[in-house]
N, C-alpha and C positions, 0 to 999 in steps of 0.2 A: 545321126546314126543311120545307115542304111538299113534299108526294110527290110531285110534277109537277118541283118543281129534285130530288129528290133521281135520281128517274129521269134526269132527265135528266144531269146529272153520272156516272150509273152509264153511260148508255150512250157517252158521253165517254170515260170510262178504258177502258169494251174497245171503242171504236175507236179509240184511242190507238195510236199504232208500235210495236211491238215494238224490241228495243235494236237489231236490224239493221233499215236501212233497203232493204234490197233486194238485188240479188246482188252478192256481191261481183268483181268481175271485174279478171282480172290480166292486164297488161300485158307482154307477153316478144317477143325474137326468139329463143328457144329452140325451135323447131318440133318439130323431132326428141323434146323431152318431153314431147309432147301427150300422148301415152298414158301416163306415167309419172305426172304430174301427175293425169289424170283418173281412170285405175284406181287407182293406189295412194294421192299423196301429200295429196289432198286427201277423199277416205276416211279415212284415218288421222286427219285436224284435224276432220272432222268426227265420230266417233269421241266425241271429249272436249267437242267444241262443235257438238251438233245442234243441227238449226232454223237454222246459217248456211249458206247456198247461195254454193257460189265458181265460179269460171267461168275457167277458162284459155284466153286468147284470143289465142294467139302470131300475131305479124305475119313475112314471109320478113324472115331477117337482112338483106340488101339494103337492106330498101323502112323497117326497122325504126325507125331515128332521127328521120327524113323524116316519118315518119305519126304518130310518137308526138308530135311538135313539133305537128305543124298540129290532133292532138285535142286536149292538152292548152290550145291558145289556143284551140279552138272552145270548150272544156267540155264534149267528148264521151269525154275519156280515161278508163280503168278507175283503180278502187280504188288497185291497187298496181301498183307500176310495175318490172320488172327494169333494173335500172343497170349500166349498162356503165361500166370502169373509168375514174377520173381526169377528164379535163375533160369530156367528155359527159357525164358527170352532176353536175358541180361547176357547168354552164351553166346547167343546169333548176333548181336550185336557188336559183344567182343569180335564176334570172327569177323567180324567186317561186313553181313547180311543185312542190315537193316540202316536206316534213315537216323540219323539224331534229327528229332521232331521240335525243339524247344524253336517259339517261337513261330511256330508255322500256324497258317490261321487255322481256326479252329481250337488250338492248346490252351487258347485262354481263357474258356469256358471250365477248365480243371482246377479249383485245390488242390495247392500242396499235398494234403493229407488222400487225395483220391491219386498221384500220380504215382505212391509210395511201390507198388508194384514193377514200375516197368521205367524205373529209371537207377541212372548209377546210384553207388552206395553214399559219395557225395551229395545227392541230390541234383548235380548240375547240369545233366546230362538225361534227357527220357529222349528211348527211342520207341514210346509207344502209346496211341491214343486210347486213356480208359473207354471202355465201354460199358461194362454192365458188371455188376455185384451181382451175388446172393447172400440171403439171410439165415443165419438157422435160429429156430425156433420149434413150439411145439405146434400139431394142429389135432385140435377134436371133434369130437361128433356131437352138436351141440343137443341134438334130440336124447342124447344119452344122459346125459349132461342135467337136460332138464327132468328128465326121469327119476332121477339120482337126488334133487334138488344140489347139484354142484355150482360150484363156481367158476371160471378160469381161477388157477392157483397162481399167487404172486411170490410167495416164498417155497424153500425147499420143502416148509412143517406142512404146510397147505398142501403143496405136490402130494406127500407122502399119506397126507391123510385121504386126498382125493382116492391115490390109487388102493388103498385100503377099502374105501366105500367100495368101489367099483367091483374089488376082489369078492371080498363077502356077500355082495349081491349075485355072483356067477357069472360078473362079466369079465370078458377079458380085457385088464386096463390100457395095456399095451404092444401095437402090430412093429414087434419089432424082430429081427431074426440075426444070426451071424455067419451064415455060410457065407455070404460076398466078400468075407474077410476085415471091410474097411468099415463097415458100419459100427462097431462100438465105439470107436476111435473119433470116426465124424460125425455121428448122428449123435452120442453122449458128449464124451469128453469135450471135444472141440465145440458143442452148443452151449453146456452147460460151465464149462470149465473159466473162462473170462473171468463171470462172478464172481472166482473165489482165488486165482490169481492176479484182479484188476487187470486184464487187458493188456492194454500194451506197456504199460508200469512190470508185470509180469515174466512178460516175453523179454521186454529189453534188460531186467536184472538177472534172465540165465544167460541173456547172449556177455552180458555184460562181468558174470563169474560172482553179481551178485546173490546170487541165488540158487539155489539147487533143487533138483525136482524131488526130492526126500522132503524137502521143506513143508510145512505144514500147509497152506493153499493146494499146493499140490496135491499130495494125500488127501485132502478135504474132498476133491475132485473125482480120482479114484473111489474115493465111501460113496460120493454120493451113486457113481455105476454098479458099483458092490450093490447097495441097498436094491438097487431100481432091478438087479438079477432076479429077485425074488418074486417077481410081477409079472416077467417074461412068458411066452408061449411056453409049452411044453419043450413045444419039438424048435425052438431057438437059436439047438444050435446046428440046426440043420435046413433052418428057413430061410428062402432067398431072400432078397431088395423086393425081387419082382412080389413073391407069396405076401410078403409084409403088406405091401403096396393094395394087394387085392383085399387083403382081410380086415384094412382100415376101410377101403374103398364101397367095401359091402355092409358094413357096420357090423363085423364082428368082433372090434375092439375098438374100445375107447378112443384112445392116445397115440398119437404117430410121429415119434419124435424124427424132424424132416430137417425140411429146411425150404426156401418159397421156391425151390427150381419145381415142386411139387404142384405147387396150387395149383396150375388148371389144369393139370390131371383132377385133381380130387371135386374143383370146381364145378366140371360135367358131369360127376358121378350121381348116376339116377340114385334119390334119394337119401344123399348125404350131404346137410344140412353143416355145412365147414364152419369150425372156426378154429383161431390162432392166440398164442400168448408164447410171452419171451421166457424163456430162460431163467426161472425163479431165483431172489439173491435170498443170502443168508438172512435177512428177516427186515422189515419194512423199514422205508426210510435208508436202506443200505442204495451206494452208486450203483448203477446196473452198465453191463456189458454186453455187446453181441457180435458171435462174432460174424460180419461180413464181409467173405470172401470176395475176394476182387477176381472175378474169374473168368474173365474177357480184354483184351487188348487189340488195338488194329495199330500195325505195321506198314510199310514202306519198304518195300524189296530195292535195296541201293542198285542193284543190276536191270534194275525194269527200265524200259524201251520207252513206257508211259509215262515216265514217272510227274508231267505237266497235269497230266490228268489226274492220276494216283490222287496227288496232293487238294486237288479238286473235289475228287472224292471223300478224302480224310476230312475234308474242312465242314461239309457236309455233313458227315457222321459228327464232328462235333456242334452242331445246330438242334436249334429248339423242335423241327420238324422232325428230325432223324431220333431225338430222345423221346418223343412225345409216340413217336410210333411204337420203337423200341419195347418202349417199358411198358404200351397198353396192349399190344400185340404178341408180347412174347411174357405171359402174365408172371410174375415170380422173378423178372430181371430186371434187377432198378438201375436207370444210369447212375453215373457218376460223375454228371453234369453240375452244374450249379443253374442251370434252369430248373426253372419252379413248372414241375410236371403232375396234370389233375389225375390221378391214378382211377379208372373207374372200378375195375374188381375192387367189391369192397376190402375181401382178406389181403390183397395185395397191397391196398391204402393201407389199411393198419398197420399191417406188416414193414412198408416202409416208413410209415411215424414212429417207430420206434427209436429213430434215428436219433426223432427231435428230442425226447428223455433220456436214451443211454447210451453212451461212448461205442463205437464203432472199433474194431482190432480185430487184426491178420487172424492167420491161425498160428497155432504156436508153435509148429513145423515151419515157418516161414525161413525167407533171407537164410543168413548166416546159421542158422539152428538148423540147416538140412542139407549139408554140405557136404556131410563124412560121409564114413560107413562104418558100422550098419545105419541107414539113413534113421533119424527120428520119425518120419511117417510110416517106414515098415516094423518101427518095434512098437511105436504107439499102437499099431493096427493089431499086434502079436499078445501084447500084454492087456490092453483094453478089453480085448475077447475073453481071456481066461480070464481075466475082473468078475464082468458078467458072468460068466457061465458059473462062478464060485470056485474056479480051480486054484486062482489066488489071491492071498487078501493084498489089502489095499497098499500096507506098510511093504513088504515084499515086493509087490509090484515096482511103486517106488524106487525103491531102491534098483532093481532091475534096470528101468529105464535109466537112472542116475550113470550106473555104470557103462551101459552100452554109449550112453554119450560120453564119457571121461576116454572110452575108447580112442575117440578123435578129436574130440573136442576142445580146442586150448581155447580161455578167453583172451581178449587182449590184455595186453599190461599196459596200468596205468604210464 
């Protein structure tokens, strides 16, 4: 070779790319872990893999679906993308936006039963790596608690008698409110409600046209919101998420029916002495239910420039280091790993051993049951409220729902 091609070929390979093509940048409506992300979790990847630059570039949850649609068709969307559970991200992948992940390292840290969110309705196809659940449950004020000589309540009769003691002593049992609209729906119904439609036995005999929400579990569901109206603030139906949040926070009500996205808010609240219990079932010795949202997924933008890298990073998030930070860092979000992770907040150990006692199911808005219109999470949120507040009873209700789904909803035929 003469020295004129040999040089030249040499100065070819070192201006050749490097295996990253540039910053990697992730896509979230996760706001609130900006700084989590930026000081700890992407330090840490970088760590084992210098020389790649990541860029966390969360959009407001609001505006998040909306802006990630209209980049993803310009070709301005980042690297990887956070997946929100079930059809929102079952849509982007139809459209041709996202990675089929099956098989990519990292995937095989996931159960079946943890991929159920963000893969096709065959199961044979997931275009998205789980990342983090949440739980609901209840949490209380355990100084009250011991005042009262209460117990955590394990059945509904226990619940109701709790909140009874509480009432008649002048305190207020529980910081719950309805102006946000969605709170009877997901703080009651969807917490409590499992227990008394078994879970996903439940969910899959309405997708399935075995069941109806008239049906007795159902109703059962409703009564118990019916009942709990009576325990409520005054001013309930006029009190935000946020006022709730404060009036549990300061100890001026018992019971805060949540869910773990909460605990370390509640956790550094001067003075209040936390604790949690699940979702009481119809009387002891009954199967128990909870339900845990799968409310995190990470993507693979199929248009990324990076995507050697991307997948680098994805493989990462599914590692024992990336969960273990995860779930101790971000208190109230448990992976969905099959690594064995020491949880230190105590509430948030316990909270996630509930796993090990009682069956795990979607919400019952999931997949196929939220498809139509009027969607099932805007009427559950419609009628759940009038529950509570005693504008309707529980059989009516019912029946309401029943019909707004018969609206749209065909089951399949056998």
């Amino acid at each position: 070779m003469h020295f004129a091609g040999w040089m030249l070929c040499a100065l070819l390979t070192l201006a050749a790319p490097l295996a990253h093509a540039g910053t990697l940048v992730i896509e979230s409506w996760r706001v609130d872990d900006k700084a989590l992300w930026e000081k700890v979790l992407i330090p840490a990847f970088q760590r084992s893999h210098p020389g790649i630059d990541v860029k966390f570039a969360p959009t407001a949850p609001t505006d998040y679906d909306g802006r990630l649609a209209a980049r993803l068709a310009d070709g301005s969307a980042g690297d990887l993308v956070a997946c929100r559970p079930f059809d929102a991200s079952l849509s982007l992948y139809a459209q041709g936006h996202l990675e089929r992940l099956d098989g990519k390292p990292g995937m095989q840290y996931f159960e079946p039963g943890a991929m159920v969110a963000w893969q096709t309705a065959s199961g044979k196809e997931a275009f998205c790596m789980p990342v983090a659940s949440v739980i609901h449950g209840f949490m209380y004020n355990k100084a009250i608690f011991r005042k009262y000589d209460l117990q955590a309540p394990r059945t509904v009769d226990e619940f109701f008698r709790v909140l009874d003691v509480l009432k008649k002593n002048g305190v207020a049992p529980l910081a719950l409110g309805m102006a946000d609209g969605w709170e009877a729906s997901q703080l009651v119904f969807t917490n409590i409600g499992p227990n008394f439609w078994r879970g996903e036995a439940g969910q899959k005999a309405l997708a399935d046209g075995r069941a109806r929400l008239t049906d007795p579990p159902f109703v059962e569901a409703l009564r118990f919101g019916a009942r709990m109206g009576a325990y409520l603030p005054a001013s309930a139906a006029t009190q935000t998420y946020g006022q709730s949040q404060a009036m549990f926070a300061t100890g001026r009500a018992a019971i805060y029916p949540a869910g773990s996205w909460d605990i370390a808010r509640f956790s550094s609240a001067p003075g209040l002495e936390l604790g949690v219990f699940a979702a009481p079932v119809k009387k002891r010795g009954d199967a128990c239910f909870i339900s845990d949202h799968m409310d995190l997924g990470l993507g693979v933008n199929r248009a990324s420039k990076n995507k050697q890298d991307a997948f680098k990073f994805l493989a990462w998030v599914g590692s024992q280091e990336f969960a273990d930070i995860y779930s101790n860092r971000l208190t109230g979000f448990f992976t969905l790993s099959n690594h064995l992770i020491a949880m230190r907040d105590p509430v948030a150990k316990q909270t996630v051993e509930w796993r090990n006692s009682c069956a795990s199911t979607v919400r019952l808005n999931a997949q196929v049951l939220h498809r139509g219109q009027p969607s099932m999470e805007s009427v559950l949120w419609r009628v759940n409220a009038d529950v509570l507040k005693g504008t309707l009873a529980p059989e009516p209700a019912a029946a309401r729902l029943q019909r707004d789904f018969d609206r749209w909803y065909k089951p399949p035929q056998p």
